[in-house]
N, C-alpha and C positions, 0 to 999 in steps of 0.2 A: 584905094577904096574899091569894094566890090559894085560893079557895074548893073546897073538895074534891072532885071529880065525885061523882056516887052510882055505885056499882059496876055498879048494873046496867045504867048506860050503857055501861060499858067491857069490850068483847070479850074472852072467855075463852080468846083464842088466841094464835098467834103474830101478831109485829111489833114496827114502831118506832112511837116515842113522843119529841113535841118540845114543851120547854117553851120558852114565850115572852115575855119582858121586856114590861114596859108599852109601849112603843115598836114591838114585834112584834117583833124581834128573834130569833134562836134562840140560848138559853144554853147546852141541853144535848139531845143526840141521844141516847136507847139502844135497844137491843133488848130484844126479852124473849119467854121461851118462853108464856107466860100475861100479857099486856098488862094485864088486872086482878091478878093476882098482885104483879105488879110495882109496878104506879105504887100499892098499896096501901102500899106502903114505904115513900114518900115521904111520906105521913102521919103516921107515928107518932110517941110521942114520944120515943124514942132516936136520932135521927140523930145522925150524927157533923157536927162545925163547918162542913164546907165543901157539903157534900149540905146544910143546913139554912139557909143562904144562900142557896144558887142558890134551893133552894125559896120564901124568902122573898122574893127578887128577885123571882119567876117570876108574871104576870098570871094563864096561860093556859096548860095542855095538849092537845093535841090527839095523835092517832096516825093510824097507817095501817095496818089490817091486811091480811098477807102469808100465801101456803099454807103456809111452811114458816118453817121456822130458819133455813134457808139463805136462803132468801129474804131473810128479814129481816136477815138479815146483810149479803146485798149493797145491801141499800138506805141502811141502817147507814150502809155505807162510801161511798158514793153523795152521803146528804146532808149528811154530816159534810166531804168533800171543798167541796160546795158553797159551805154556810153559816158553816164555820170556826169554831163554838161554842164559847164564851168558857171554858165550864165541861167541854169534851170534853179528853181527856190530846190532845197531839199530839206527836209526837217536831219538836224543833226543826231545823230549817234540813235536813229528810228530803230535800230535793231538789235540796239544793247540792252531793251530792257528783259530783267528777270521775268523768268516763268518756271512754274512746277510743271513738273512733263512724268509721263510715266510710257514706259517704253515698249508697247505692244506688242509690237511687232519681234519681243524675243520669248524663249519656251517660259522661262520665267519672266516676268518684267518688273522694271525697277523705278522705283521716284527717286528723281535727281532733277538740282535746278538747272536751269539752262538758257542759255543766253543766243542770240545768231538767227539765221535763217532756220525757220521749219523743216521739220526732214519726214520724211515719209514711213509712216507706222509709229508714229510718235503721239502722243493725244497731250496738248497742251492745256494748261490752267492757268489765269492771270491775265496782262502781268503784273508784278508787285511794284512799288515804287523803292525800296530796297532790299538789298537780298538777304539780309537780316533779320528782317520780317518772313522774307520765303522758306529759311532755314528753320526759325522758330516754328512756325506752320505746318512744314514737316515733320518737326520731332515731337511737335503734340498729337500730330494725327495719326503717328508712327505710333502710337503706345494704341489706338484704338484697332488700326489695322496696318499687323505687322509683318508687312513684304520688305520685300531689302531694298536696301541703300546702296550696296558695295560695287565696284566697279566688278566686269567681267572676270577681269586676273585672279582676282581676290575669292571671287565664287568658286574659279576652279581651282584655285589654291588651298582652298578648304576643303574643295571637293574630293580632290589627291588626299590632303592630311585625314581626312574622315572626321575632323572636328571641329563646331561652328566656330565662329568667331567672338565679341564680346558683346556684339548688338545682340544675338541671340539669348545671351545669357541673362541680361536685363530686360528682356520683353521687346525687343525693339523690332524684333527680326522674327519673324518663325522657323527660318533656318532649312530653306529649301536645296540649301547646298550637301546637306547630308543628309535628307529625306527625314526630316520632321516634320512637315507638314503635305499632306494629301495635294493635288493637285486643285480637284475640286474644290478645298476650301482657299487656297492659295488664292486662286482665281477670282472667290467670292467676295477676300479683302481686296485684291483688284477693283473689281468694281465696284464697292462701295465705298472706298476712297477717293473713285472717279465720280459718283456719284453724287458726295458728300463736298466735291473741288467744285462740281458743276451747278451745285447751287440747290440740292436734295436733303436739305437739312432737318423738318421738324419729323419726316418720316426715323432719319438715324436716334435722336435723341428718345424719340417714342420708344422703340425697339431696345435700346439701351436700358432705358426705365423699367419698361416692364420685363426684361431678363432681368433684373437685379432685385425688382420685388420676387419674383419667382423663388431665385435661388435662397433669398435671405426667408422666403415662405418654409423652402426646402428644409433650412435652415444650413445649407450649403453656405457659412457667412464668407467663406476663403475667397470663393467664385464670386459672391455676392459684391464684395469690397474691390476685387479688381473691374468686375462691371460701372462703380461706383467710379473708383479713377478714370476706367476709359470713357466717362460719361463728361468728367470733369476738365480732362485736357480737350476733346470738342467743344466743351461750354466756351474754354477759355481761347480754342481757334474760334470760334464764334466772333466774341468779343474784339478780335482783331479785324474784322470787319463789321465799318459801322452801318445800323440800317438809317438807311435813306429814303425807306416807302414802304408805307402799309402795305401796298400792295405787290405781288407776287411776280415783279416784272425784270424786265431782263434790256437791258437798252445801255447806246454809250451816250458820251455827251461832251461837244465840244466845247472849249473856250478861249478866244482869243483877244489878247492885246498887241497895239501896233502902235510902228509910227511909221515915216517915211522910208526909214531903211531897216527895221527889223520887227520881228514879232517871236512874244511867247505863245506858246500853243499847252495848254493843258488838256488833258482825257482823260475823264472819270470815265471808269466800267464799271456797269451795276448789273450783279447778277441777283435774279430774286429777289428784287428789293433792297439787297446789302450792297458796299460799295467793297468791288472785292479788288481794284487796279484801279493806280492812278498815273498819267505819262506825261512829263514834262518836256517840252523840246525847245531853242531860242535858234530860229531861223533868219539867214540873211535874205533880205527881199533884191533878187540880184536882179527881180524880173520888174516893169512897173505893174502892179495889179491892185486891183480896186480890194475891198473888204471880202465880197461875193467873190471873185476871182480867187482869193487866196482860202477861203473854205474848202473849195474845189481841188486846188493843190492839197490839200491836208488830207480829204477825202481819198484823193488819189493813190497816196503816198502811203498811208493808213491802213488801207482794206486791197491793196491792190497785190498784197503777198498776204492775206490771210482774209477768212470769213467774215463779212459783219454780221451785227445782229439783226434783230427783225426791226428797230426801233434807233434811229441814230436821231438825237437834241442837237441842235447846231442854235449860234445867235442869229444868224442868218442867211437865208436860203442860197446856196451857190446857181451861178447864172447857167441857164437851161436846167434848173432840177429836174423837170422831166427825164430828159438826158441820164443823170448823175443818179437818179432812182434806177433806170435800165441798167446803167451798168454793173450799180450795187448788188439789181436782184440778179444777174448772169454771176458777180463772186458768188454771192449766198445761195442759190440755187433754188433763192423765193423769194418774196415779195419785200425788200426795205423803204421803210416809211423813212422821210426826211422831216422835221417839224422842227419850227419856233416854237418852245412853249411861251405862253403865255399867262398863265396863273398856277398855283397849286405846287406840287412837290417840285416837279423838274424844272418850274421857274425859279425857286430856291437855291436848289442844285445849281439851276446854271449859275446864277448871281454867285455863288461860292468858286464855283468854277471860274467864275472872270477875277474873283482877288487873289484867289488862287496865282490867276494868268498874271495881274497886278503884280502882285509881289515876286513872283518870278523874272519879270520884266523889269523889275527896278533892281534887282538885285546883279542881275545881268548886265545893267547898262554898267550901271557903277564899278563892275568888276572889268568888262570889258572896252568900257571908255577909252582909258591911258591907253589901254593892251594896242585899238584898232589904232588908234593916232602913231602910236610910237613905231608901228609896224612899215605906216607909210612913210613917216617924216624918215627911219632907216635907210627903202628902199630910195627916196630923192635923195636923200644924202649921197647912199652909195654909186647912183646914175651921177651924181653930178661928181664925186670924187676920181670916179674913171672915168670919166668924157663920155658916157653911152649915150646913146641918142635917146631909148624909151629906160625906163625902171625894168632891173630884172624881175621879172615875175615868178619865173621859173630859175632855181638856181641848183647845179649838182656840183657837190663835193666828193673827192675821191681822196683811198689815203690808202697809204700800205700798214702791214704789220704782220712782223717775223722777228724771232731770235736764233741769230747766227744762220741763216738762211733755211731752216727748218719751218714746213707749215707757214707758210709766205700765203699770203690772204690779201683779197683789196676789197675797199667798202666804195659804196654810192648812194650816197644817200640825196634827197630832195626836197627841198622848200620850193614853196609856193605860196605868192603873197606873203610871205616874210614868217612861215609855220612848213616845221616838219609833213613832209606828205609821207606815213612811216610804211604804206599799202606801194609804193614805190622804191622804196629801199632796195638794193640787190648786193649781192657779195659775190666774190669770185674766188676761189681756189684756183692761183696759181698756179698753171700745167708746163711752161716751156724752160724755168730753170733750176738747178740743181745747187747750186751757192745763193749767195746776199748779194742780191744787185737792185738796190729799190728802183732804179731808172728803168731799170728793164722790164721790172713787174709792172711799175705805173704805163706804161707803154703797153706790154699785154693789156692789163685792163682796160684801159683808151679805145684800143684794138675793136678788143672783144666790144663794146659799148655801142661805137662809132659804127663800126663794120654790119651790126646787126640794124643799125638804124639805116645807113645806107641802103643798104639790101630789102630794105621793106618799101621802100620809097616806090615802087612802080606797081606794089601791090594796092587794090580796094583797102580801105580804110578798116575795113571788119575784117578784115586777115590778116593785118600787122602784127606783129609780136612786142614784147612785152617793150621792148625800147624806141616805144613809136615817134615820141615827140621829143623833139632838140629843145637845148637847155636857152635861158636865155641868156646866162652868164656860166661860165664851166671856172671852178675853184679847184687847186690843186695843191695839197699838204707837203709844202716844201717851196725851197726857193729857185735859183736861178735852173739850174740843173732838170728837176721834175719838169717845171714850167717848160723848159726847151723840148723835151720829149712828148708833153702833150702839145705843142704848138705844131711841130712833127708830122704829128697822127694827125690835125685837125687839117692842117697841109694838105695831106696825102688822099684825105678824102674828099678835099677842096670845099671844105665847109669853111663858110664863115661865122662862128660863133666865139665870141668874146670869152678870154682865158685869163686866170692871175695867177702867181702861188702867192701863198701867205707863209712867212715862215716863221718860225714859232718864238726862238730866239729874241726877235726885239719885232715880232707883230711887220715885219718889211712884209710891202705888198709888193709882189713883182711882175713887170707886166712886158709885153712881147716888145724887141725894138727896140729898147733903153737900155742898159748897163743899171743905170740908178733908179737903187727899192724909192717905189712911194711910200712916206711915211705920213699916216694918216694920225691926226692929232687924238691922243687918248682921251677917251669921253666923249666923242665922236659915234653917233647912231651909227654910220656905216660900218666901223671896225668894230663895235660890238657887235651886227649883224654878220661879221666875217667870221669872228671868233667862234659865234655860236653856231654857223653852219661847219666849221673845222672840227670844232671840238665835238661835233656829235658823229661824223665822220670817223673820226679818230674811235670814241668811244664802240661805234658799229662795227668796225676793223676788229679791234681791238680781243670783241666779245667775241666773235668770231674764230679768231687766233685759239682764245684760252679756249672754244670748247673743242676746235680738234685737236689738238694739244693734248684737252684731258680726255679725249678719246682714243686716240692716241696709245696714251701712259695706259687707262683702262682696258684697253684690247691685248697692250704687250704684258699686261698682269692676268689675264681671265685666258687669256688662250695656251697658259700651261697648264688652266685644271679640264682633266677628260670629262667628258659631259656637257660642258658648254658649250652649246651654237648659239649660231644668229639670235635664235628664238628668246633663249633663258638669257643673254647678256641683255636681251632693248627690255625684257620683262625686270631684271636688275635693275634697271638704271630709270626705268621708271620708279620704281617704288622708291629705292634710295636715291638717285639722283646726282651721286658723285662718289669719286674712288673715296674721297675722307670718310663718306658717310657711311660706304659699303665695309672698311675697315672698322668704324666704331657703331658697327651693328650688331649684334646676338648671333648666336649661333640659331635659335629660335626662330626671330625672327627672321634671318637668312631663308632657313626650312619653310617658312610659309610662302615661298616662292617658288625654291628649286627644293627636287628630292634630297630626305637627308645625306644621303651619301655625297652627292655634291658638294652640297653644303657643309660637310663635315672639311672633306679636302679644301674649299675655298676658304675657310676658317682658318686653315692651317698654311694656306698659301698665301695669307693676307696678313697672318699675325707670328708665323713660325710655331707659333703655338697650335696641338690638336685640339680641335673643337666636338664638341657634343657630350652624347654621354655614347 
C-alpha cells in the first residue's frame, strides 16, 4: 500500500492531485481548495469501499499546484480528458450524441450529421436524441434551403462529369457542383439554414408567407406553390421540436437520478423556447460524491469541450457555484447563470426531466443488473480456477491468422472488468516470415507487445506509447505449443505476468509447469469468460486477415488498368467498398468516379466484357 506523504510536503493551497497505480498509470484526478486538506482524507480510517481501493491500488501521489480554484478546475478537466482515470465518474458515450453541422470552413459548405469531438470551422446544431430524427430534419429543411449533402468525392466527381447529381434534380440540392447556383445566393441558404437551426424561426416563416402571397398576387401560381411546400416542410421541422416556453429563451437543463453506485443523467436543450436536444447518459459513481458533487462532475464533463449557454437549470446547486459560474463564464466567453428553478415553466421542465432521468434509470438497472453481477462472479470464478492471487482485471488475448502462410496477421485485443476495451485493440502484420509457422508469428507478436512495453518503462508516464500497461492475465489462442513460446518471451523479458492457452478443440486451458490441460467444467462463468475473450480475438484476426487479403486480390486486379494510382483505387474502394461490388457495378456508375475512359477499360478488365457506349 502507498505510504502516506508527511503533510508538510504537501501545499496548503489550491490544485490537482494524481494517484498512480504501480505501473504509473493514473487511477484518479481531483481538485482541491487546500491540496493538504484534502489528500489528508484519503488516509483515514473511515473511507467508504471504493475511495479505499483505488487508495490501496494507488503506488504513488503527486499534484500540481495552481493560483486559484478555477485554475485547478480547468486543469481537472484537462487531465482527466487526457488520461481517462479508471477511478474518475465519466458520463458514458458523452460524445456520441448526433448533431447537424454544416461545414464552413469549405468554398462550398455542406449539412451533414455528425457525431465525435468538434472540429474547427464546423458550426454545430443540436444534439438530437436519435439520428433519425436529424436525418428527417435535414431533408425537410433541404427542400427550403437547398445546399448539398454529398461528400467531397461526389461534388468533384460531378464536377469532372459536368452533370449534377439526383438531389439536384428533385429540389434538394441547387447543384453548386456544376454552377447552377450563384455563390451569393449559395451562401444566403447557408445561412439561413443556420439561422433557422439556431433558433430564427417566426422571422423564416414570415418571409416564406409573404413571398407566396406575392407570387400567387403575381399570379406566378408555379413559384407560388413551391413557396407553399417550402413553408410546409419548415412548419412540419417546427413541429419536431416541442415548445416548452412562451418565452423566447435559450437555456439547458439538468436532471438526475442516483443511488449509491450509479446515476442517470438527462439534458434537455431549449433553444428559443423549443426543446431542440435531448441527452441521456448512465454513469458509474467509481468516486464517493455527494448529489452537489456529482452536478459539478456532469457540468465539467458537459461544457468543458463545448460552449454553454447563458442559462443552465440544475436540481441543485454544485458545491462552490461561485467557482463553477467562473469557469463556465471563461467556456462561454460571458456571463453563465446557474439556478434551481423554483415555480413556473422550467420547474415543469425540470420535473419531466427527473422521469425522464426516472425511467432511464430503471430501465438501465434492470438491463444491467444480471450484466454487472455475472461480469464479477466470471472474473472470481476465473481467479479462483487458476490460483491468481487478485481477479484479472485487465485481460489480453492474442491469436494468429493466415492461409497457407500468405498475409499472416495477429490480433490483441483487451477486456477490462470483464467488457471489450475495443480503443485498445491492435493488430500486427507479420514482418519476419515467409511460410506458415503460427509459433513464430505468436512469438513475433509477444515480441513486438512485450518489447514496446518494456522500453517505455523508464520513460514519464505522458510519453509512454501505446502499450503502457501490462496485462493482468495474458490469453493465448492455442494450446501447449503457442503457450511455450509466449512463456519464452515473457521469460526473456523477465516479467512476471500470468499466461494460459485455451485450445479450441475440447476448451483445455493450458498453463505454464504442467503437462495436463485444465479442464474447466462447462457452464462455468470462467470458461465462458475465456471463450468469449478467444473468440473475439479470433474474430479481430480474422477481419484483419480477409481485408488484406482482399486488398491484396484488389490491387493485383486495378494495377493492370493504366490510369489507376493510389488516388482513384482508395476513391474506388470507397464508394464500392469491395472487389464483388466493384465487378457488379455499372459502367455509369464506375464513371461517376474515375474518367470514362478508365472506367471503360476497368469494365472490361473486370468483366472480359467492353463497357460503355
Amino acid at each position: 500500500m502507498m505510504q502516506r506523504p508527511p503533510a508538510s510536503t504537501i501545499p496548503d493551497g489550491p490544485g490537482v492531485y494524481l494517484f498512480h497505480g504501480p505501473d504509473g498509470r493514473v487511477l484518479y484526478i481531483g481538485k482541491a481548495k487546500s491540496l493538504r486538506k484534502r489528500l489528508a482524507n484519503y488516509f483515514s480510517e473511515d473511507l467508504l469501499d471504493r475511495t479505499r481501493l483505488m487508495v490501496a491500488e494507488a503506488e504513488s501521489v503527486d499534484w500540481i499546484v495552481t493560483d486559484s480554484e478555477v485554475d485547478a478546475l480547468m486543469l481537472e478537466y484537462t487531465l482527466v480528458q487526457k488520461h481517462q482515470p479508471r477511478f474518475n465518474i465519466k458520463l458514458r458515450d458523452d460524445k456520441s450524441f448526433p448533431y447537424l453541422a454544416i461545414t464552413r470552413q469549405q468554398e462550398w459548405p455542406r449539412i451533414m450529421v455528425m457525431r465525435g469531438k468538434r472540429r474547427k470551422g464546423i458550426q454545430y446544431f443540436g444534439p438530437f436524441a436519435h439520428a433519425y430524427a436529424i436525418r428527417q430534419t435535414r431533408d425537410l429543411l433541404l427542400r427550403t434551403f437547398p445546399i448539398r449533402s454529398c461528400t467531397d468525392t461526389k461534388l468533384k466527381s460531378h464536377a469532372s462529369l459536368g452533370r449534377p447529381c439526383l438531389l439536384f434534380h428533385i429540389e434538394r440540392c441547387s447543384g453548386p457542383c456544376v454552377d447552377e447556383v450563384e455563390m451569393d445566393d449559395y451562401m444566403r441558404d447557408v445561412d439561413g439554414l443556420a439561422a433557422f437551426l439556431d433558433g430564427d424561426r417566426a422571422d423564416l416563416t414570415a418571409q416564406l408567407r409573404g413571398e407566396m402571397q406575392a407570387a400567387a398576387d403575381r399570379q406566378e401560381y408555379e413559384h407560388a406553390a413551391r413557396l407553399r411546400d417550402q413553408l410546409a416542410s419548415v412548419e412540419k421541422a417546427l413541429q419536431r421540436q416541442e415548445l416548452v416556453s412562451d418565452r423566447q429563451e435559450t437555456f439547458d437543463l439538468v436532471a438526475i437520478e442516483e443511488d449509491d453506485l450509479e446515476a442517470a443523467v438527462v439534458i434537455f436543450n431549449v433553444t428559443r423556447g423549443r426543446l431542440t436536444g435531448r441527452r441521456t447518459s448512465v454513469i458509474d459513481k467509481v468516486e464517493d460524491v455527494t448529489a452537489a458533487e456529482l452536478i459539478g462532475i456532469v457540468l465539467r464533463q458537459m461544457y468543458g469541450g463545448e460552449v454553454p449557454p447563458r442559462l443552465i437549470a440544475v436540481p441543485e446547486l454544485p458545491v462552490d457555484p461561485e467557482i463553477w459560474k467562473e469557469w463556465l463564464a471563461i467556456r462561454r466567453g460571458a456571463k453563465v447563470e446557474l439556478r434551481v428553478p423554483q415555480r413556473g415553466a422550467k420547474r415543469r421542465l425540470l420535473e419531466t426531466a427527473g422521469a425522464n432521468a426516472r425511467e432511464e434509470f430503471a430501465r438501465h438497472r434492470m438491463k444491467r443488473a444480471s450484466d454487472h453481477n455475472a461480469r464479477a462472479k466470471a472474473l472470481r470464478s476465473l481467479q479462483d480456477h487458476l490460483g491468481m492471487e487478485k481477479a484479472p482485471l485487465r485481460i489480453e488475448c492474442y491469436d494468429i491468422s493466415t492461409i497457407q502462410g500468405t498475409d499472416t496477421v495477429g490480433s490483441m485485443v483487451v477486456f477490462e472488468d470483464g467488457l471489450p476495451k475495443k480503443s485498445e485493440y491492435r493488430r500486427f502484420k507479420i514482418r519476419t516470415l515467409t511460410g506458415q509457422d503460427d509459433f513464430a508469428a505468436m512469438e513475433e507478436v509477444l515480441r513486438r507487445r512485450f518489447g514496446a512495453y518494456v522500453a517505455d518503462l523508464d520513460l514519464p508516464v505522458e510519453d509512454r506509447g501505446k502499450f503502457s500497461y501490462p496485462p493482468s492475465l495474458v490469453v493465448i489462442d492455442g494450446g501447449a505449443g503457442q503457450l511455450g513460446r509466449a512463456v519464452k518471451v515473457l521469460n526473456d523479458f523477465e516479467l512476471d505476468i500470468p499466461v494460459v492457452g485455451l485450445a479450441k478443440r475440447l476448451e483445455e486451458v493450458y498453463q505454464p509447469h504442467t503437462d495436463k490441460p485444465l479442464l474447466i467444467p462447462r457452464g462455468e462463468d470462467a470458461l465462458y469468460l475465456l471463450q468469449n475473450v478467444r473468440d473475439e480475438a479470433h474474430r479481430f484476426a480474422v477481419t484483419y486477415h480477409r481485408n488484406l487479403r482482399g486488398k491484396r486480390m484488389i490491387d493485383s486486379v486495378l494495377d493492370s488498368v493504366s490510369g489507376l494510382g493510389p488516388k482513384r483505387k482508395k476513391q474506388l474502394m470507397r464508394r464500392f467498398g469491395s472487389l464483388k461490388r466493384l465487378r457488379a457495378a455499372t459502367f455509369e456508375e464506375i464513371a461517376e468516379v474515375v474518367p470514362e475512359a478508365v472506367a471503360r477499360q476497368l469494365v472490361t478488365t473486370l468483366t472480359g466484357v467492353g463497357g460503355g457506349r
